[in-house]
N, C-alpha and C positions, 0 to 999 in steps of 0.2 A: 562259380555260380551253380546253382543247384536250382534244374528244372521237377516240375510238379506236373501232375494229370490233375486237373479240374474237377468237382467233382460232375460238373456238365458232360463229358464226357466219358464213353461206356466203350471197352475196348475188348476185342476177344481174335483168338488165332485162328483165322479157318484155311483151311488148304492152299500153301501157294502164299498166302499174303497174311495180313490183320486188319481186321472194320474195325473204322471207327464210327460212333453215333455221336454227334452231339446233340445233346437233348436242345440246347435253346434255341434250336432253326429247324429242329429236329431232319436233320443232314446224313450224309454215310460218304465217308473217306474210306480207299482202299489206298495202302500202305504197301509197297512190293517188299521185295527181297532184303537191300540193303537198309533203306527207311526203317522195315519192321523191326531189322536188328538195332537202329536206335531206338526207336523205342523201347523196344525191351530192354535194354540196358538204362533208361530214363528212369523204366516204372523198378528198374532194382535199386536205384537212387543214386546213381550214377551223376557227377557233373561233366562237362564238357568232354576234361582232358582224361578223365576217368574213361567216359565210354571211347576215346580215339584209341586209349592205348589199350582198351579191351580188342575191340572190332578191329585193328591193328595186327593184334597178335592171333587171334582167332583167322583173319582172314591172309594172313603172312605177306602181309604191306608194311613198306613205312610207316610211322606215325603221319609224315609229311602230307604224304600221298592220299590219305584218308579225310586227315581235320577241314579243309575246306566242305569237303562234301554235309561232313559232322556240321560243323557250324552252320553251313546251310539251311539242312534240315531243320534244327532247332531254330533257329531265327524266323522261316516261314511257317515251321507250327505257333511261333509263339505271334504270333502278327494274324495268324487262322484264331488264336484264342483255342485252340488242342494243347498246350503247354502254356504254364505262368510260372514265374521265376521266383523263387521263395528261399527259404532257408527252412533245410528236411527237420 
């Protein structure tokens, strides 16, 4: 499955984290450390098991150890309306 950025929301890197804005409640999401890194891996178009076994290998975890968290993530963005599920 391959998640997408809306174009409602407006994202950028600032110190420490990533804001998000979404314009239709016009809202501001701060993103820490781990989250930020899914996302970025999102916004490179990235699907699921793509970004567990990026952030995986980047952060020298299992795959196992990680994908819960991953799926997490993406499931409560995508239920916020910050991610829709589409085909890139």
């Amino acid at each position: 499955m391959t998640y997408l950025i809306p174009e409602h929301i407006v994202w950028q890197d600032v110190p420490g984290e990533l804001a998000l804005f979404d314009a239709r409640d016009q809202t501001y999401s701060a993103l820490n450390g781990s989250a930020a890194a899914i996302w970025r891996e999102v916004a490179r178009g990235g699907d699921a098991d793509t970004i567990v076994r990026t952030l995986a290998e980047r952060y020298d975890v299992p795959d196992h150890a990680i994908a819960p968290d991953v799926t997490a993530f993406l499931t409560d963005a995508i239920t916020r309306g910050l991610l829709v599920t589409g085909t890139a």
